[in-house]
Steps between C-alpha positions, in 0.01 A plus 500: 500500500473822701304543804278746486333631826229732608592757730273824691431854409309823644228402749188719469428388827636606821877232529534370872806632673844378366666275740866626629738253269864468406640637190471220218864387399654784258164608549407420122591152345151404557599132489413420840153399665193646311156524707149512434386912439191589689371835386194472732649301734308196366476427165822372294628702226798338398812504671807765608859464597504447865622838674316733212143580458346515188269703368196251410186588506155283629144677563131340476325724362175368290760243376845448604779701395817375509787600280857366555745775383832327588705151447814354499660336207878350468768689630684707288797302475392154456237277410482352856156442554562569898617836419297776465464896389173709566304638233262820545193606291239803522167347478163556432285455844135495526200271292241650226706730360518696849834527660859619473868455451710359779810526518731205550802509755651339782560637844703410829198671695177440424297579202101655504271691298196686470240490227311809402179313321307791422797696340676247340724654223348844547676838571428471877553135553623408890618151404857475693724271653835395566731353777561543871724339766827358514792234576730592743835576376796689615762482272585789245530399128697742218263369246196277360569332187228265305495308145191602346286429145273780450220507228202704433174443343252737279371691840741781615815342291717788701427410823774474764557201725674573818747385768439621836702480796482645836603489892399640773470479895201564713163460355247717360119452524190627302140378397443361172198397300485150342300280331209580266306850547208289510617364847803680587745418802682774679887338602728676747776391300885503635780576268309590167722599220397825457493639820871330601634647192331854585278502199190569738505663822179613599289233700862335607635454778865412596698346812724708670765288324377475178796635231498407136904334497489431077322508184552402158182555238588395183295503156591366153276517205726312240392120370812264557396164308818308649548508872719827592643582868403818605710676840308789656695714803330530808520851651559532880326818697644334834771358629312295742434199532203347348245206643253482196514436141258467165554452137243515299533429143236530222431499114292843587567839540448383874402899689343597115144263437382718264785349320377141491543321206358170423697213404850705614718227602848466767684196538776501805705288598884467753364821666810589715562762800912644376709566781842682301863391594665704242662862479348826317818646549868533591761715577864446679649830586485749191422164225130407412491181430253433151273148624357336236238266565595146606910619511672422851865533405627824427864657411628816650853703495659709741526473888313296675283635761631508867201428655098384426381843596635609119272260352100627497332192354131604418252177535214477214287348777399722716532279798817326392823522702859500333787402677858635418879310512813581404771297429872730456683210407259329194416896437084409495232667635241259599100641481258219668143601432214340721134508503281475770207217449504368121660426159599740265349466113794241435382305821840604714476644772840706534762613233894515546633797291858557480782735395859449440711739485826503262769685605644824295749344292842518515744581231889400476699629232819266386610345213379202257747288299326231233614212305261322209578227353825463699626786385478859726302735293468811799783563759452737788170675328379735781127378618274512808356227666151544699354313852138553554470291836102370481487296881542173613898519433445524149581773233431605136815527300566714190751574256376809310580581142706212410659476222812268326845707435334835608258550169149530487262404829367168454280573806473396892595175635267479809536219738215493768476288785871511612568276820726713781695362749733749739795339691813685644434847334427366157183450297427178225310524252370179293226496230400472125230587273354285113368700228679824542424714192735730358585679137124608507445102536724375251716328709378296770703405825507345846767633751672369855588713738785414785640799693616725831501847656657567765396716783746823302335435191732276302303298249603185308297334290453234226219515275485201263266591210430225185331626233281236453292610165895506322604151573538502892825737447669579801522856627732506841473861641677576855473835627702616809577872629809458418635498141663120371801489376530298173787461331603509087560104514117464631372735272725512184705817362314819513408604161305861379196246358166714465180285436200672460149493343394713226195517284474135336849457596796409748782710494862366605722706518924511546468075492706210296407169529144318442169655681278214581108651523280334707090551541339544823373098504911452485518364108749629275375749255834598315860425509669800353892563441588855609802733347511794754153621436164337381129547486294132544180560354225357711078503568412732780528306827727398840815328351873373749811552281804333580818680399843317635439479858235756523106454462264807448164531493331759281182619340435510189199758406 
């Protein structure tokens, strides 16, 4: 079973002073202590999370009027009985039919009211209230973010409930009437709402110190059925420091009562001061850097910077400090953002962004010779070779354009993460990479990597490839910068053999002897005896044909 408590609402009598207190953990879990609410500074109208006041309200008049326009029920997240969120209702006040709406809210001041009896819901009715005083507080918050429920009933179904947040130093001071206009009270009260805020000015009076630091007034309309965060900004019109702080937070249109609707209903709960550790923006030298939101790794090109003035690193909290390092040798640039009192909406309280930088890459032209299938189907085919160093001694490796006997592309074989160790003038290179796809994804490989360059810019490489999606057929490719000599023995007697794709067709041309046809997946598709010249008809499709010691692949279209 839930808990269900009573909490306190608008006094129409004149609240006692609040008494100075500490800001209630996160401010808004409400599942700490709960106290008896006093409107009159007697009588018992339910009860109210310790640190808030409620806005209850108690009067004997003829009878007793008491209406309780606030409790708790289970928190939000679970069904723990201990936990707690508040709930806030617009009531009707008064007995006989005579009376009004009050509004229901909470407060970190105090709350009071004043009830116009004579005028009640006429054109010139005085009825008024709200909150004055304070906590003392001194940190500076980005944000304030709350879950709410909202609801409405028949009475003003459009009204707004608000959010309001303010600080301030100094104190202001004006006289207020409370009470009933049968037997009103005149309060000097310290710190009202209105005149803090600036709404009123005449009759106030402020300290020499007095200076509004922040305000955030917020006001939503919309019904939310399931519990929804809201995040509000706070606006700062000082940098200084502040000493005093209110929320106040209500299911009315809190400055508007001629807005009161009955029944109108708030539920909060997790209400939660946001101090930001993240970045708005980012640029290093001439480069923007495009954040998204909850990304701290980030990928750059080009030259890294040569020192942290290049890098302007713009905090989302206004407060926040970022911290800049560079390290040359890993090629990072290191962004530490910091707040200054609280948690950030992920409940962190800094953020590590960095960016590596990958070096331009490097190109190498030289030669590639190939053998498949133990037999060499490319011999000193002129390629390039590419180095893209990315930090931390480590590389991305491609072969562009690769193809087997110098016909068609099959695509890029891209190794990344290359390991590189430099002794005596000469660089290693060691790596591999599964589930390279190539032949617009027809065939499927994984390759090995083992080579050097030297500090002149000799390169030597092996690059073992298996196509795995064929039968796990070998593919040994070296490429150097200098061209291999292979000799007739190792590669059989040079012949004028042309074989070529056509449309449903290979072509073989200036050939004697038996053409073996292979698919892609490495399975024999025909076995074809050749006089000179001959057209094998095949489906469109990737095919290896095997002529003497050569192998080809084509295209057929």
């Amino acid at each position: 079973m839930k808990k269900i408590y009573t909490l306190c609402a608008a006094a129409m009598v004149a609240a006692a002073p609040a008494v100075a207190q500490q800001l209630p953990n996160n401010i808004g879990t409400f599942d700490g202590t709960w106290v008896e609410c006093k409107p009159d500074g007697t009588n018992v109208v339910g009860t109210q999370p310790e640190g808030w006041m409620a806005s209850n309200v108690y009067k004997h008049f003829i009878i007793d009027v008491k209406v309780e326009l606030i409790s708790s029920a289970a928190d939000r997240q679970t069904d723990n009985s201990e936990n707690h969120s508040v709930v806030m209702q617009n009531k009707f006040a008064g007995s006989f039919g005579i009376g009004a709406t009050a509004p229901g809210y909470i407060t970190l001041g105090s709350s009071w009211a004043y009830g116009d009896i004579s005028n009640v819901g006429k054109p010139n009715d005085t009825s008024d209230g709200g909150s004055y005083g304070s906590i003392e507080f001194t940190n500076r918050p980005d944000a304030i973010s709350l879950y709410v429920k909202r609801s409405h009933g028949t009475d003003k179904a459009t009204e707004n409930a608000s959010v309001i947040f303010y600080q301030w130093k100094g104190s202001t001071t004006s006289t207020v009437t409370t009470g009933l206009s049968n037997s009103p009270v005149e309060t000097e009260m310290v710190d009202r709402d209105k005149d803090v805020l600036g709404m009123i000015t005449d009759g106030v009076t402020k300290s020499d110190d007095f200076e509004l630091i922040s305000k955030s007034e917020n006001y939503f309309a919309d019904d939310y059925s399931e519990w929804t965060q809201l995040t509000y900004p706070i606006e700062y019109l000082s940098e200084n420091e502040p000493t005093k702080l209110n929320i106040i937070i209500s299911a009315s249109d809190y400055f508007n009562r001629a807005n009161l609707g009955e029944e109108n209903s708030l539920s909060v709960d997790d209400v939660t001061l946001v101090y930001y550790s993240t970045l708005s923006g980012l640029t290093i030298g001439d480069t923007e850097i495009e954040l998204s939101e909850g990304v701290y790794n980030y990928s750059a090109t080009g030259d890294m910077p040569a020192s942290a003035d290049a890098v302007v690193a713009t905090t989302k909290g206004k407060f926040a400090k970022a911290e800049v390092a560079l390290d040359q040798d890993a090629r990072t640039v290191t962004i530490t953002v910091t707040n200054q009192g609280g948690a950030d909406l992920d409940g962190e309280t800094s953020h590590t962004y960095v960016v590596t930088y990958s070096a331009a890459p490097v190109e190498y032209s030289g030669y590639l010779n190939i053998e498949m299938m133990g037999d060499h189907v490319a011999t000193d085919l002129e390629a390039t070779v590419t180095i893209t160093e990315t930090g931390d001694n480590t590389c991305t490796f491609s072969l562009p354009n690769f193809s087997l006997g110098g016909g068609d592309s099959m695509g890029d074989i891209v190794v990344e993460n290359v390991s590189m160790t430099t002794a005596d003038g000469v660089t290693t290179y060691t790596g591999s990479a599964t589930g390279i796809s190539l032949a617009d994804g027809q065939i499927m490989a994984d390759a090995t990597i083992n080579g050097t360059i030297t500090e002149a810019g000799v390169v030597d490489f092996k690059i073992d490839v298996v196509w795995t999606n064929g039968g796990n057929v070998p593919i040994n490719v070296t490429f150097t910068s200098e061209p291999q000599t292979v000799s007739i023995d190792e590669i059989g007697a040079a012949d004028a053999t042309a074989v070529y794709g056509t449309a449903g067709a290979i072509a073989i041309k200036g050939y004697t002897g038996v053409a073996n046809v292979y698919s892609i997946t490495g399975q024999l598709v025909k076995s074809v005896a050749v006089d000179g010249d001959a057209n094998i008809d095949v489906v469109a499709g990737i095919y290896v044909v095997r002529t003497g010691n050569n192998t080809a692949k084509v295209v057929v279209k």
